[in-house]
VEXNU-224401 format. One line per field, with one value per residue (C-alpha): residue number from 1; residue in one letter; x, y, z. Coordinates in steps of 0.02 Angstrom, whole numbers, plus 50000, padded with zeros to 5 digits. Example, Ala and Ser with C-alpha at 12.3 -4.5 7.8 and 13.67 -1.06 7.14 Angstrom:
zadren <- (1;2) $
pagu <- (A;S) $
east <- (50615;50684) $
north <- (49775;49947) $
up <- (50390;50357) $
END
This chain:
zadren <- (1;2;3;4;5;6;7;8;9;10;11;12;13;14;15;16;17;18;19;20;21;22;23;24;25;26;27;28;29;30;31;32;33;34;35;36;37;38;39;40;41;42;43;44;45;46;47;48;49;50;51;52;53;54;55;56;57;58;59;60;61;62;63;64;65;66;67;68;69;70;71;72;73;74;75;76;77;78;79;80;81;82;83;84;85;86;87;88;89;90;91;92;93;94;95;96;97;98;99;100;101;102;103;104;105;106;107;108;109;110;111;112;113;114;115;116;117;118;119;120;121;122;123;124;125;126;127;128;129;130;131;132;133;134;135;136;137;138;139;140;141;142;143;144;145;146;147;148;149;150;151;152;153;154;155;156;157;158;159;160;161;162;163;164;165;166;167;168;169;170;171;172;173;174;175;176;177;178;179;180;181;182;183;184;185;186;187;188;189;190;191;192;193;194;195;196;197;198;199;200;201;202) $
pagu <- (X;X;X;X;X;X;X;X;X;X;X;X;X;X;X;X;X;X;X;X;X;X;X;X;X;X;X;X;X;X;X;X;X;X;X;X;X;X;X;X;X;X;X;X;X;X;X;X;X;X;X;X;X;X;X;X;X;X;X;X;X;X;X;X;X;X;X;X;X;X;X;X;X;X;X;X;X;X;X;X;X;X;X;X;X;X;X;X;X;X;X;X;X;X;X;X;X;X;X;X;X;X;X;X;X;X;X;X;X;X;X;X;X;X;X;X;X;X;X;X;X;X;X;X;X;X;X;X;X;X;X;X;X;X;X;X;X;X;X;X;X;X;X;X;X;X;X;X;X;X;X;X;X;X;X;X;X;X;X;X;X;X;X;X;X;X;X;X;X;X;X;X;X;X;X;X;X;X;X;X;X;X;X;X;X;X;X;X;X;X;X;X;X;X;X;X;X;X;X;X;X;X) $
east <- (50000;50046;49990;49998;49931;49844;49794;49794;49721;49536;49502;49655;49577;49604;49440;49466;49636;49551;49434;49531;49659;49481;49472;49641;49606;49646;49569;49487;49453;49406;49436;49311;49155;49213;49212;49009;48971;49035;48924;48770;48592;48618;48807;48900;48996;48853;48800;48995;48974;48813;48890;49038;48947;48754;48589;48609;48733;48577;48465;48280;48289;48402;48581;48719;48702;48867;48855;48824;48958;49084;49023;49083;49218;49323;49324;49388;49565;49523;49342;49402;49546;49390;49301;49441;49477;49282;49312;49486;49480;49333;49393;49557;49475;49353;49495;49616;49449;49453;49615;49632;49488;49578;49690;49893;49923;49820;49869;49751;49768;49728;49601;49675;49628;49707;49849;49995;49898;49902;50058;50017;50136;50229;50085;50113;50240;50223;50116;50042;50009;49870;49966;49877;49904;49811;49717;49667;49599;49498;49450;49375;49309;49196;49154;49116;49064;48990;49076;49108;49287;49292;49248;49322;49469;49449;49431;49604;49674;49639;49732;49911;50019;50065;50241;50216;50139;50260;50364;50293;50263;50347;50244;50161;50015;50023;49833;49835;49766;49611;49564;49620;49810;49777;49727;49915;49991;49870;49905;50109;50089;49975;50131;50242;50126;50103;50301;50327;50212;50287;50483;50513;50503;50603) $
north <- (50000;50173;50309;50476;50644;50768;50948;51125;51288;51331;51373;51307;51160;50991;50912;50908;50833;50691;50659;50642;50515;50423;50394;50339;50216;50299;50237;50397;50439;50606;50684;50834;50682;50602;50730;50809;50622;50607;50735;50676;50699;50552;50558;50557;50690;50810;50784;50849;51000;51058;51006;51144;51275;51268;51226;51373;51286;51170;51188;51183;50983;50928;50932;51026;51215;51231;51390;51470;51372;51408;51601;51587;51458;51546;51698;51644;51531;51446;51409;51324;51221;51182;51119;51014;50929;50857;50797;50764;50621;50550;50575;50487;50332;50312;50369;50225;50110;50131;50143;49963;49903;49969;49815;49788;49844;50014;50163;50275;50473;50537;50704;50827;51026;51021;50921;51048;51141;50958;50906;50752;50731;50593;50487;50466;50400;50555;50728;50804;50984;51089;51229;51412;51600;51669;51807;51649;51559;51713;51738;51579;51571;51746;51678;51498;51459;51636;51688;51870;51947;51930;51779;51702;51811;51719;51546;51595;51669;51497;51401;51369;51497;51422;51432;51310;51199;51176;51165;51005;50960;50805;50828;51005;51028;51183;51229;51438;51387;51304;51135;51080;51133;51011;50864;50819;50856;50746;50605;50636;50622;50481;50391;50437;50364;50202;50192;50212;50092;49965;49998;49881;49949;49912) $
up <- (50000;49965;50071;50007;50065;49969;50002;49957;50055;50013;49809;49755;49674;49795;49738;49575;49562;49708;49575;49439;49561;49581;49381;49388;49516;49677;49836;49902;50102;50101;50274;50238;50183;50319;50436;50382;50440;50605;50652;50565;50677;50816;50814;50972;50875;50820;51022;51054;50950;51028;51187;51154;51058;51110;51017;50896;50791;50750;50594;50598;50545;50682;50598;50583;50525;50464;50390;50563;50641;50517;50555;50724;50722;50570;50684;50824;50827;50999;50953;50791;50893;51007;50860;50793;50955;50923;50767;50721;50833;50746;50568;50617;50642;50547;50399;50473;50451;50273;50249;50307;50201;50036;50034;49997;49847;49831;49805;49953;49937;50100;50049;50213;50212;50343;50332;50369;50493;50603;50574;50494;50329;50425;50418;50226;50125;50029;50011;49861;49862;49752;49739;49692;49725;49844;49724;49611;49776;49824;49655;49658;49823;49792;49622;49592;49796;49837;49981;50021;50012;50220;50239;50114;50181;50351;50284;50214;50348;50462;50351;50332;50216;50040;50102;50246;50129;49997;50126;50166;49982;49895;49748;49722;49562;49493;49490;49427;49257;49202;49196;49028;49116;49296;49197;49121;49286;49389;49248;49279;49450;49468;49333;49483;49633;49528;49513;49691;49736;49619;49696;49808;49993;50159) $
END
């Protein structure tokens, strides 16, 4: 098995080079899927979260309103560490869960926003960053998801800078351009994950 780590701040473009590693044959765990379902109505999670941050953070059905909560947590550095120390946890092992189901010989790319922020490139055997300026990730952000300029500003801002993620980077996708540009550099890299999973391994 070969475990690699992908991410990229918010608006550079993460989710589209995981899909196109899924039509290559990737095995997939998404931490962000993984983490909307931990706290799912009847979740010990979702109880956590109301636990920490009161009924208001609750939609009119019963879930998660994560727009409010986002409001408050992206404001506010030790309400968002309170927030991860919920789920983190819970996306860790349900993440190791599938790992472990993918079998020996696959190649799993670990979907992590957050993945410099934790600390957690020595999990993998290697990390792929989706690499973008930050005026083309707030371009995006205001334009294709909505967002205004502040928030999408503070999303930003809560993240790790580009530098500490190259820094981190054994791979990096250039993602400034359009789509027709990602696809040959998600096909050279996947050519390079299949190689290194072939090599023979200590």
């Amino acid at each position: 098995m070969l475990k690699v780590g992908l991410t990229g701040g918010i608006g550079a473009g993460k989710s589209a080079v995981s899909r196109l590693l899924a039509g290559y044959g990737a095995v997939i765990v998404d931490a962000d899927r993984i983490a909307r379902e931990v706290v799912e109505p009847g979740s010990p999670g979702l109880a956590a979260v109301v636990a920490a941050f009161g009924e208001s953070v609750l939609a009119p059905d019963g879930g998660l309103d994560r727009p409010k909560l986002g409001s408050i947590v992206f404001a506010d550095r030790e309400l968002l560490g309170t927030l991860n120390a919920i789920v983190h946890p819970l996306v860790g092992a349900r993440s190791a869960e599938l790992e472990a189901a993918a079998g020996p010989d696959a190649i799993v790319v670990h979907d992590v926003p957050l993945l410099t922020e934790n600390g957690l490139a020595p999990l993998y055997d290697l990390v792929v960053v989706v690499d973008a300026a930050p005026g083309t990730q707030l371009a995006r952000l205001t334009a294709l998801r909505g967002m205004d300029e502040g928030e999408a500003r503070a999303r930003m801002a809560a993240q790790a800078t580009r530098e500490q993620r190259l820094a981190v980077a054994t791979l990096v996708i250039d993602n400034d351009g359009p789509l027709a540009a990602l696809e040959p550099q998600v096909r050279k890299v996947w050519e390079e994950l299949t190689a290194r999973a072939a090599a023979p391994r200590d």
